[in-house]
C-alpha positions as CSV (number, residue, x, y, z in Angstrom):
1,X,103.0,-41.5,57.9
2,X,100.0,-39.3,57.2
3,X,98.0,-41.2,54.5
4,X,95.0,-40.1,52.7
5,X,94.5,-42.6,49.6
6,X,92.1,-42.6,47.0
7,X,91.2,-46.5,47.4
8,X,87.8,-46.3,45.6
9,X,89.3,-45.0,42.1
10,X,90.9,-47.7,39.8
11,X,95.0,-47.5,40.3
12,X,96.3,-46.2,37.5
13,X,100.0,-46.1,38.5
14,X,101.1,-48.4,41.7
15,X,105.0,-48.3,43.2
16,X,106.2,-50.4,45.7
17,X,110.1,-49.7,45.4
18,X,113.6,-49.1,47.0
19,X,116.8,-47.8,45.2
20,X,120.6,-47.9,45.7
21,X,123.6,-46.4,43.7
22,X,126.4,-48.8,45.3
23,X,126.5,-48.3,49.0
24,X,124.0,-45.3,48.8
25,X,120.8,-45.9,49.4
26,X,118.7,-43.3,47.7
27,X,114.6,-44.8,48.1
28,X,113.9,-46.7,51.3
29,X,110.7,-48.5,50.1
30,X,108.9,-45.8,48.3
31,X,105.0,-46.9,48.1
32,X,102.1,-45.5,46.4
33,X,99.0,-45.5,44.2
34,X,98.0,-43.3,41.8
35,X,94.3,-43.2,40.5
36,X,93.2,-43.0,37.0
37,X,93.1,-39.1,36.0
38,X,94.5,-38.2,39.2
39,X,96.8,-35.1,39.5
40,X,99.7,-35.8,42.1
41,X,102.2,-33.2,43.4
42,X,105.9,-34.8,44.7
43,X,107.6,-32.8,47.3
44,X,110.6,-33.2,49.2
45,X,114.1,-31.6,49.7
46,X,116.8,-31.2,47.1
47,X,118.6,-34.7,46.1
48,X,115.8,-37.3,47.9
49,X,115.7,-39.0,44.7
50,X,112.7,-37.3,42.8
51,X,113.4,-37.1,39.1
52,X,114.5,-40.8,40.4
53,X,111.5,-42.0,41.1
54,X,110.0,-40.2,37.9
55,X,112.8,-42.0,36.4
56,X,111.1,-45.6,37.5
57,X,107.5,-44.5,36.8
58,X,108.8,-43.3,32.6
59,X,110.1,-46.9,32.6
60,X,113.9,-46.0,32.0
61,X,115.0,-47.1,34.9
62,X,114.2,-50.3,37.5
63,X,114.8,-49.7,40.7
64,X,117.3,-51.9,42.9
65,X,114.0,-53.8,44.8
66,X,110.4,-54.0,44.3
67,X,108.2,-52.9,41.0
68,X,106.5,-50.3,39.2
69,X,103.1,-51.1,37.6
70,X,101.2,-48.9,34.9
71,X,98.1,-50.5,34.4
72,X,99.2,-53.8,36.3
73,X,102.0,-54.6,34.0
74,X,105.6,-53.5,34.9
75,X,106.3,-49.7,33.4
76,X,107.4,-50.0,29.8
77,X,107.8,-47.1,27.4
78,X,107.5,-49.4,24.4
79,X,104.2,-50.8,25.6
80,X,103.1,-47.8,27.5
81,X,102.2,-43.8,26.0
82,X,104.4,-41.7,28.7
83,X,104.8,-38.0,28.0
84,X,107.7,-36.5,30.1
85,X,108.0,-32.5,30.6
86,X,111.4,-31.3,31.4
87,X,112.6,-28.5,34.2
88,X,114.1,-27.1,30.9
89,X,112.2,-26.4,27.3
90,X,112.5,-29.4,25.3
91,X,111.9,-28.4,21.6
92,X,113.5,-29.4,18.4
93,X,115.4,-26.1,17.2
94,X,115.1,-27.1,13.2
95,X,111.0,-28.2,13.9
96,X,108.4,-25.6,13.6
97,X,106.1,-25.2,16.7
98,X,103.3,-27.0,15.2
99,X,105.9,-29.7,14.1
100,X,107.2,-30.2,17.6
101,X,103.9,-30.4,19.0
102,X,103.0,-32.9,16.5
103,X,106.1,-34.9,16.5
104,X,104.4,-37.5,19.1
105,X,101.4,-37.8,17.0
106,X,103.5,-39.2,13.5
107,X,105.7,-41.1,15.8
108,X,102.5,-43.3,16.3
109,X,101.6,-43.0,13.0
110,X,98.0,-41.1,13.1
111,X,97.0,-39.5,10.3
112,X,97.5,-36.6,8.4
113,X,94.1,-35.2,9.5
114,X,93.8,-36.6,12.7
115,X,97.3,-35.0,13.3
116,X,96.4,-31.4,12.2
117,X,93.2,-31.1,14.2
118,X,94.7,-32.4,17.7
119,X,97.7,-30.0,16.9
120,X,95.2,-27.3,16.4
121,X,92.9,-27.7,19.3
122,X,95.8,-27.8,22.0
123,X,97.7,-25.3,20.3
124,X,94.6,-22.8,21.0
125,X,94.5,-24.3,24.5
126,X,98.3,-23.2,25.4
127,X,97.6,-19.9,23.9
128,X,100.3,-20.8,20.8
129,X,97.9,-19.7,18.1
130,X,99.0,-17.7,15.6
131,X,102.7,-19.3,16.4
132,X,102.3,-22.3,14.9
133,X,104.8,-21.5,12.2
134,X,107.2,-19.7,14.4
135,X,110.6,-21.9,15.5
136,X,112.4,-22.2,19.1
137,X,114.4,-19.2,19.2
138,X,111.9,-16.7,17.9
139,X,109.7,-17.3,20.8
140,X,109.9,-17.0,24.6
141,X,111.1,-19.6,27.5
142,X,107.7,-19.5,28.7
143,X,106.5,-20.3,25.5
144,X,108.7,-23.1,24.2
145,X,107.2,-24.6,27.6
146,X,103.8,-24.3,26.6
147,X,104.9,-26.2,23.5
148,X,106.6,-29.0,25.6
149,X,103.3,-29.3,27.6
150,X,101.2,-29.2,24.2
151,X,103.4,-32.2,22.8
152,X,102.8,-33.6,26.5
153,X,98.9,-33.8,26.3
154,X,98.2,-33.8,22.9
155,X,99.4,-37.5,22.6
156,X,96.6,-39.0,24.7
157,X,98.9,-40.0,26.9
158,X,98.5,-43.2,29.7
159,X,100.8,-40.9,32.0
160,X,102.4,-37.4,31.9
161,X,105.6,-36.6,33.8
162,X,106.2,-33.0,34.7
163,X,109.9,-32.4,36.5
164,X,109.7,-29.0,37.9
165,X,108.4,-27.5,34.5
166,X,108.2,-24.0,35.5
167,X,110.9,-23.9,37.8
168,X,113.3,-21.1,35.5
169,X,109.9,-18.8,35.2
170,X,109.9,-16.0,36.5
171,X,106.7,-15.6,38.6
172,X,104.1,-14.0,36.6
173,X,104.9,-16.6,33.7
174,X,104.9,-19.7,36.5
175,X,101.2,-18.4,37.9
176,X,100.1,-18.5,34.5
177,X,101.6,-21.5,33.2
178,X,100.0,-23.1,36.3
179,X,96.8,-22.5,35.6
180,X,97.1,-23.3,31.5
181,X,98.1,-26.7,32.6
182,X,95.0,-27.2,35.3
183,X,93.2,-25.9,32.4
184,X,94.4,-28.5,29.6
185,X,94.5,-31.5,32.7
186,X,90.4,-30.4,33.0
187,X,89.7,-30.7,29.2
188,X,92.0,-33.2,28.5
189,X,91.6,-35.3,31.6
190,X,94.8,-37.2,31.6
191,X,97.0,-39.2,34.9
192,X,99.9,-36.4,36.0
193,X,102.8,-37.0,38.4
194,X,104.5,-33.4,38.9
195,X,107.5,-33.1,41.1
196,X,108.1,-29.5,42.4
197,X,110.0,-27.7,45.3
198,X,107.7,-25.5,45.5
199,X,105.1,-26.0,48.4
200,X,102.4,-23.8,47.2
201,X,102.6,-25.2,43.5
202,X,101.4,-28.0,45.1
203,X,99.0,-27.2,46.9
204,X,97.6,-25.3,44.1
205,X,97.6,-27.7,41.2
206,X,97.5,-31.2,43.0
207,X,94.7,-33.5,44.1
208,X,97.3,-35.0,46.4
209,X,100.7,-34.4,47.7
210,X,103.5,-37.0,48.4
211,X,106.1,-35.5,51.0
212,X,109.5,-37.2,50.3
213,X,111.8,-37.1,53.8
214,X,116.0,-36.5,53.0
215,X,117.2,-39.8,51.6
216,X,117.3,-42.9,52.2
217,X,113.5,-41.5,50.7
218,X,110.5,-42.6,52.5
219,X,106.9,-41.2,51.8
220,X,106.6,-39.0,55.3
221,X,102.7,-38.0,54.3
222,X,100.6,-38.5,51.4
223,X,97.8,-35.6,51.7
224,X,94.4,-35.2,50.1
225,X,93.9,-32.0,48.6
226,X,90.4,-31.2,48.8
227,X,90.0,-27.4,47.8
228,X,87.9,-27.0,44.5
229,X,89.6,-24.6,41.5
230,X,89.9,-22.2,41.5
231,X,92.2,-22.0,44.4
232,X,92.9,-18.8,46.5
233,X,96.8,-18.9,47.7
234,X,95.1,-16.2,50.4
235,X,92.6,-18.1,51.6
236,X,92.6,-19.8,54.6
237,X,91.9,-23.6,53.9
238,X,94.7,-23.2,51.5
239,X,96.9,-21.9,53.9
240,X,96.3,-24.5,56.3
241,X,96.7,-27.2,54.0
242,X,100.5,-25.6,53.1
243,X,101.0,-25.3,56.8
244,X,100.7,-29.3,57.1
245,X,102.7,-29.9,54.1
246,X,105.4,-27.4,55.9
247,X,104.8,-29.3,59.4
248,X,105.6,-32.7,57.3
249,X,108.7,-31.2,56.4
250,X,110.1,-30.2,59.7
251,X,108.9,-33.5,61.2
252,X,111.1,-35.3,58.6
253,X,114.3,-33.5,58.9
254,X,114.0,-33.3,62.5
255,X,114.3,-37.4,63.4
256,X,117.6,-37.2,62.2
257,X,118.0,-40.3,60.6
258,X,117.4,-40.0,57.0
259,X,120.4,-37.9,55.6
260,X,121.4,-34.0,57.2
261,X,117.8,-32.7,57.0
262,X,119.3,-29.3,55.3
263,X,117.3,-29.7,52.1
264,X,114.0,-30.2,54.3
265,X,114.6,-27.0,56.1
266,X,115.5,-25.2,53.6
267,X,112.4,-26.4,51.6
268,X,110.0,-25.7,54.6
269,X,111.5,-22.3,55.6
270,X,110.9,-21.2,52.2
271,X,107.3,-22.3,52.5
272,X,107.1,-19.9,55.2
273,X,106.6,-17.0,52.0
274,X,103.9,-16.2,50.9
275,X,104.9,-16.6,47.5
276,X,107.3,-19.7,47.5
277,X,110.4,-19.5,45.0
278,X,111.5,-22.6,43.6
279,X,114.8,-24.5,44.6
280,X,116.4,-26.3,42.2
């Protein structure tokens, strides 16, 4: 396996951690670390296990063997702050969008002030103001998003999920949405595990990537993105890097011997774009 760790940083998030369903084995010792503040991308073909193993790391599911720390103690969403985005918008239809965005916030019981002044600030960083009163279905897909991410961030978060959030986008909006989030993840510097299908998403928003193989799951590579932001889809280092994750890919589904390898080569061929459409 390729492996580029970030040993020197502080582990936020460490997984050491197979998973059946009956006879199926889905996660063939999954193992990784994720630093404090660190923005990880997820990769790999359609039904390796990925909203799985976000599954383990929200703390609502334990997988079959092994553990999943957050801070050194097992994952726990009673004990541990974890914001999860969904693929879909995941608003409440009879809240208005400064409500839903601070619904985390009263759930912990911070007050009245405290709660209108965080709302404010990332509200103005999603580029909702002026919306705040507005509910679900008077605004766009792209937009209930935004509020989903807001609620995400503004909670202070130990660890933010993100499950293919931009994945029913249409491009334009997904391009934009990706740099509002690299642009909240700056000012609010947070811990992020996004899963995507989308090899250039990747590239562009992560610090590392984590190439799943079909299942059984194993971590085929675990790449260091070391471009600065912005980053240039055109450019040349960027290119190469999304090369390798494609190379990673084909490498996996070629040996054969974890699942049929379809979803892999489906996942790399689309690489091949220039501009990568999600799967889902």
């Amino acid at each position: 396996m390729a492996k580029a760790c970030s040993a020197h940083r502080r582990p936020k998030v460490q997984v050491s951690a197979s998973h059946s369903y009956g006879a199926l084995l889905v996660h063939d010792h999954i193992q990784f670390a994720v630093a404090r503040n660190e923005f990880v991308c997820i990769c790999g073909p359609s039904g390796c296990g990925k909203t799985t193993l976000l599954d383990y790391l929200a703390g609502i599911l334990k997988p079959t063997r092994g553990s999943v720390l957050i801070d050194g103690a097992p994952a726990d969403p009673k004990r541990h702050s974890i914001s999860f985005v969904f693929q879909e918008p995941s608003t409440f239809p009879w809240l208005t969008v400064f409500d839903n965005v601070a619904t985390g916030l009263r759930i912990k019981g911070v007050p009245k002030a405290e709660v209108a002044a965080k709302v404010r600030e990332i509200i103005d960083l999603v580029g909702l103001t002026g919306f705040e009163s507005y509910y679900p279905h008077q605004i766009s897909g792209g937009m209930k998003q935004r509020v989903a991410i807001a609620r995400a961030f503004v909670t202070d978060a130990d660890l933010i999920l993100m499950d293919e959030p931009f994945v029913s986008l249409d491009q334009p909006t997904r391009e934009r949405m990706q740099r509002e989030v690299l642009d909240i993840w700056r000012r609010r510097v947070r811990t992020v595990v996004f899963v995507t299908h989308n090899i250039e998403e990747a590239v562009f928003l992560g610090d590392r990537i984590l190439i799943l193989s079909d299942k059984p799951a194993r971590i085929v590579a675990d790449l260091t993105v070391s471009l600065g932001h912005p980053r240039d889809p055109l450019s040349s280092d960027f290119m190469r890097l999304r090369a390798e994750c494609v190379h990673w890919l084909r490498a996996s589904s070629r040996a054969g011997d974890h699942g049929d390898g379809k979803g892999a080569e489906q996942l790399s061929e689309s690489a091949g774009e220039m501009l990568v459409e999600p799967r889902p």
